[in-house]
C-alpha positions in Angstrom: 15.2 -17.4 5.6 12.4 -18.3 8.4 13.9 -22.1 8.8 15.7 -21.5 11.8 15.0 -18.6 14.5 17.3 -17.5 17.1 15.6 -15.5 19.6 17.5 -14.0 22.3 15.6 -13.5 25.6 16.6 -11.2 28.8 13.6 -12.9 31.1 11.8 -9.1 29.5 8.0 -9.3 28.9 9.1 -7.9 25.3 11.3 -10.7 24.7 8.9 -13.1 26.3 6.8 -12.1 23.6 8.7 -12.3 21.1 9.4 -16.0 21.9 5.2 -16.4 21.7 5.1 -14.8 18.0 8.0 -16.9 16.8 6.4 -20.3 17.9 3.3 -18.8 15.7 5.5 -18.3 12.4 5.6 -22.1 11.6 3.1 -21.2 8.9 6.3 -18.9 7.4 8.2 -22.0 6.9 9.7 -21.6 10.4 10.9 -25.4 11.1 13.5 -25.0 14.7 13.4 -22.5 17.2 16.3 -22.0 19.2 15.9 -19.3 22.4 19.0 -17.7 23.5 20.0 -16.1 27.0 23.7 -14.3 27.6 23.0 -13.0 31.0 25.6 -13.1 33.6 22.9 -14.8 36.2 20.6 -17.1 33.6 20.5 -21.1 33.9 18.4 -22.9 31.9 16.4 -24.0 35.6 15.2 -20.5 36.0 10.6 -20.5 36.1 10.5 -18.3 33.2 12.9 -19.8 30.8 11.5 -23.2 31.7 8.0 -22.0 30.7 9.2 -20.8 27.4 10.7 -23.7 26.8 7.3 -25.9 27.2 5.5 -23.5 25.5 7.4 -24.2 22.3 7.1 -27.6 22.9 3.8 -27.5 22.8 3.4 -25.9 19.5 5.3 -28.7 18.0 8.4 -27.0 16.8 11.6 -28.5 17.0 13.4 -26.2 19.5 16.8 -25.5 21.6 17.3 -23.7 24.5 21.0 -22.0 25.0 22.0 -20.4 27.7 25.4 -18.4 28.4 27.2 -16.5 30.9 28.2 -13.3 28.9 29.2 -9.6 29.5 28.6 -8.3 26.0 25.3 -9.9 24.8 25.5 -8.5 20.8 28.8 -10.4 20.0 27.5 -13.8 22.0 23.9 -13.0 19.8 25.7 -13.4 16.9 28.5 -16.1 18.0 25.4 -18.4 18.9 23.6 -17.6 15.6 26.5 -18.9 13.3 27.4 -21.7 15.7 23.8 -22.8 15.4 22.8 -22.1 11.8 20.5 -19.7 12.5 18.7 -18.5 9.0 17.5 -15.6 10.9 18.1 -13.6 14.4 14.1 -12.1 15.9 14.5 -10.6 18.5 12.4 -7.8 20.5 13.8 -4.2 20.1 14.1 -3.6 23.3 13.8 -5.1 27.1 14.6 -2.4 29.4 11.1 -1.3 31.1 7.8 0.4 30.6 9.2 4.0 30.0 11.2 2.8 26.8 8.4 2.0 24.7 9.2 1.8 21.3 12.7 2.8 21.9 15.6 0.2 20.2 18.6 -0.5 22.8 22.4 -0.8 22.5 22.1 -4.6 22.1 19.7 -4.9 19.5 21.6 -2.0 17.3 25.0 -3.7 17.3 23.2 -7.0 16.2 21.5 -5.4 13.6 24.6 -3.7 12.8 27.1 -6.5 12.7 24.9 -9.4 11.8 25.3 -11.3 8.4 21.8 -12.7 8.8 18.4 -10.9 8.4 17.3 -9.4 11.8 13.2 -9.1 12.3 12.9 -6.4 15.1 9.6 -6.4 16.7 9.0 -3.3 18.9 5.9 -4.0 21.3 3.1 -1.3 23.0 2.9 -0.7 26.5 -0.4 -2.8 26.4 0.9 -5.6 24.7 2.7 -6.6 28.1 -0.2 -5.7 29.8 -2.3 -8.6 27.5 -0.2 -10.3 25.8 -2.8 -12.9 24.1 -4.7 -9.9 23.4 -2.7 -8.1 21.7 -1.4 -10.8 19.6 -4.6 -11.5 18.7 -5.6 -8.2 17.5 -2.1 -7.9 15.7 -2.3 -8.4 11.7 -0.1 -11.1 10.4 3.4 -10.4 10.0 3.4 -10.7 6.2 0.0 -9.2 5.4 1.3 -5.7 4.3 5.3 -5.6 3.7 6.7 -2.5 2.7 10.3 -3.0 1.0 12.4 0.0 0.5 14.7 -0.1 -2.2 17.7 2.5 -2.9 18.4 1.1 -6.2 22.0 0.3 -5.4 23.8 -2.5 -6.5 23.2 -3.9 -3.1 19.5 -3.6 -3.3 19.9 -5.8 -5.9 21.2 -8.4 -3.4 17.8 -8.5 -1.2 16.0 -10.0 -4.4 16.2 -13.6 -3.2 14.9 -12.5 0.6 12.0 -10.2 -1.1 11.2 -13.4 -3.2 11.3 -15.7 0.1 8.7 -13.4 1.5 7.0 -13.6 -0.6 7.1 -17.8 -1.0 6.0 -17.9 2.6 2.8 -16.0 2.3 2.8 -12.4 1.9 -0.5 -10.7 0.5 0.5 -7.4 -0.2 3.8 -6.1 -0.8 4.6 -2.3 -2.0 8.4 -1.6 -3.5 9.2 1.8 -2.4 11.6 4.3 -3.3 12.0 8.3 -2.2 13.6 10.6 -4.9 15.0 12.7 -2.7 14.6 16.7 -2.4 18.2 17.4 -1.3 19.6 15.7 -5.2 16.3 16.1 -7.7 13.8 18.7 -8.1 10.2 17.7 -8.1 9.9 18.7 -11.8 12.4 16.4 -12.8 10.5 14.2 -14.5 13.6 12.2 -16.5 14.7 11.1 -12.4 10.9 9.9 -11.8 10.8 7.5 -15.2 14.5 6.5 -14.8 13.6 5.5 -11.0 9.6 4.6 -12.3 11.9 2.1 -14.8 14.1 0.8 -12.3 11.2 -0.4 -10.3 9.4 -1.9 -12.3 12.8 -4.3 -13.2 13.1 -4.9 -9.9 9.3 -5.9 -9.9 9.6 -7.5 -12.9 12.2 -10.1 -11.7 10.0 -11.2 -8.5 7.3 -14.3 -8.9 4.5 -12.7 -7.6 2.3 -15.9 -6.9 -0.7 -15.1 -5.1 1.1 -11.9 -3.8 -0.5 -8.2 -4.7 3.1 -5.8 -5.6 2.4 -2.1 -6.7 5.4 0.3 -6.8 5.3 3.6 -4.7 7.7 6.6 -5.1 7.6 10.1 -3.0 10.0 13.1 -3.6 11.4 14.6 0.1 13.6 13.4 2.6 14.2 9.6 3.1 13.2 8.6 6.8 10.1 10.9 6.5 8.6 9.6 3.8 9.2 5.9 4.7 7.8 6.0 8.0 5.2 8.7 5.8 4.1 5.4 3.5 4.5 3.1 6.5 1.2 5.1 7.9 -0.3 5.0 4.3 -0.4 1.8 3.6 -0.7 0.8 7.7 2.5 -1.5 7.1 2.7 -4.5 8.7 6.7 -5.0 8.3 9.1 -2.8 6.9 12.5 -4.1 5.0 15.2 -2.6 4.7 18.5 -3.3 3.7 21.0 -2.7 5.9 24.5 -2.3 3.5 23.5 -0.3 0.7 25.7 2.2 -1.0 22.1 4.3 -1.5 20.6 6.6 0.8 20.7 3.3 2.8 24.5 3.0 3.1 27.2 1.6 5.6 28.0 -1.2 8.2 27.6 1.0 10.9 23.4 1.6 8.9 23.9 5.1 8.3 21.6 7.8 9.5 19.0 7.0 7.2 18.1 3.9 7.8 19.0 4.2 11.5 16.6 6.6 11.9 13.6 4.5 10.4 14.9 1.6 13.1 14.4 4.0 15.8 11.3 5.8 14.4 9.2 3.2 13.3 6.8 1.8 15.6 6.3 -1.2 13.2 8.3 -4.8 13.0 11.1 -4.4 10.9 13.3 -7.2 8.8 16.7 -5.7 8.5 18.6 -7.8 5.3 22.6 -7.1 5.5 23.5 -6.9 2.0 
C-alpha cells in the first residue's frame, strides 16, 4: 500500500509539506515517490518544484516528477495515479491559504471520492507553515496510534488486507472501533453490544498482530461524534476509514457520515475505497 506515493502539489506550503512527510515514510515500506502538479502555469523549471525535487533526492528515494497543464486537477490526480501505479494518493487536505485551516477543498474530496486507491489526507496547523521542521519534529509518527473504524459491512470486511499492511509496516497501537448507534439500538440493548462485541473481536481475530498492541472500542450515540469523540481519547494519530461501505459508512459519493469525520477531524486520515 505505501510502495508507491503520488503526491500532488499546488506550489502550497501544505502541499510542500506534504512532499517533506512522504520522503520520511520510507521506513513504511515507501520505495518511489512520484510528485504531481496539474496547474494551468506549472513547468517542471519552476524554484519550488525544482527544490522538492532535490530534496527527495537526497533522501535516497527513487522519485518522478510529473507535471501537467490541467483545468480539472481531481480527474488528472487520479489519471496520473493509475498511469503510474501509484499504491497510494497523499496528498495535503487543502492548499488554499491561512484562513482555511483545517478545512478539506473541492479537489481533495473528489479524489477521495472517486479514487480506487487509499488516500492519506494530512490536514496541517497554521504553525506548521510557519515551522515546518518544527512541527514535523514535534509531530508523532504517522502509525503510532491508528484508529480504524469499522461498520461491520461486508465491505469492512474488504479493508482487512490494508488494516493488516498497517500493521506490517510498523504500527504500535491500533484500536478497532465501532458506534452502536442511538438513532437504531437503545443503550440497554445488551444482545446489539455482544453481537457487535463478537463481530469485533472476528475481525480482530483474523489480523497478525506482530508487535502491534489492538484493543476493541465501542460507544452508543451518533456516528461522526463519537469517532472524532475516540479520536481525542485515544489522541489518534491516523484515522481509517472506509470509504464504500454499505454501513453507517456508505456510498461513492462518502455519505454524510464519513464525510463529516473528513471535514471534522483535525487528524491525518487514510481513506480505503472498498
Amino acid at each position: 500500500m505505501f510502495k508507491k506515493l503520488l503526491v500532488p502539489v499546488d506550489l502550497s506550503p501544505q502541499s510542500m509539506m506534504m512532499v517533506d512527510i512522504a520522503t520520511r515514510m520510507e521506513g513504511y515500506g515507501v520505495k518511489e515517490v512520484m510528485i504531481y502538479s496539474a496547474l494551468d502555469h506549472v513547468s517542471k523549471r519552476d524554484p519550488l518544484l525544482k527544490a522538492l525535487d532535490e530534496s527527495i533526492g537526497e533522501a535516497g528515494l527513487s522519485h518522478e516528477l510529473v507535471t501537467e497543464v490541467r483545468k480539472e486537477p481531481a480527474p488528472a490526480i487520479l489519471k496520473a495515479a493509475e498511469s503510474h501505479g501509484a499504491t497510494m494518493i497523499a496528498m495535503a487536505a487543502s492548499g488554499k491559504g491561512r484562513v482555511k485551516e483545517f478545512i478539506v477543498g473541492s479537489t481533495s474530496l473528489e479524489v477521495i471520492r472517486r479514487s480506487k486507491l487509499p488516500v492519506l489526507l494530512n490536514k496541517f496547523p497554521l504553525e506548521a507553515s510557519d515551522d515546518p521542521r518544527g512541527y514535523r519534529e514535534k509531530s508523532p509518527p504517522l502509525l503510532d496510534r491508528v484508529l480504524v473504524t469499522i461498520d461491520l459491512s461486508k465491505a469492512s470486511k474488504a479493508m482487512l488486507p490494508q488494516v493488516q499492511q498497517l500493521i506490517d509496516a510498523g504500527a504500535r497501537k491500533m484500536t478497532l472501533f465501532h458506534v452502536v448507534q442511538s438513532a437504531k439500538y437503545n443503550m440497554t440493548d445488551d444482545k446489539r453490544f455482544q453481537e457487535v462485541k463478537q463481530k469485533m473481536e472476528t475481525f480482530q481475530s483474523k489480523l497478525d498482530a506482530k508487535d502491534c498492541e489492538i484493543d476493541v472500542h465501542l460507544h452508543f450515540g451518533t456516528t461522526t461524534y463519537n469517532i472524532l469523540e475516540a479520536t481525542r481519547e485515544i489522541d489518534a494519530t491516523l484515522i481509517v476509514l472506509g470509504t464504500t461501505g454499505k454501513g453507517y459508512l456508505r456510498g461513492a459519493t462518502l455519505g454524510s457520515t464519513s464525510e463529516e469525520v473528513i471535514k471534522g477531524s483535525t487528524r491525518p486520515l487514510l481513506l480505503i475505497p472498498t
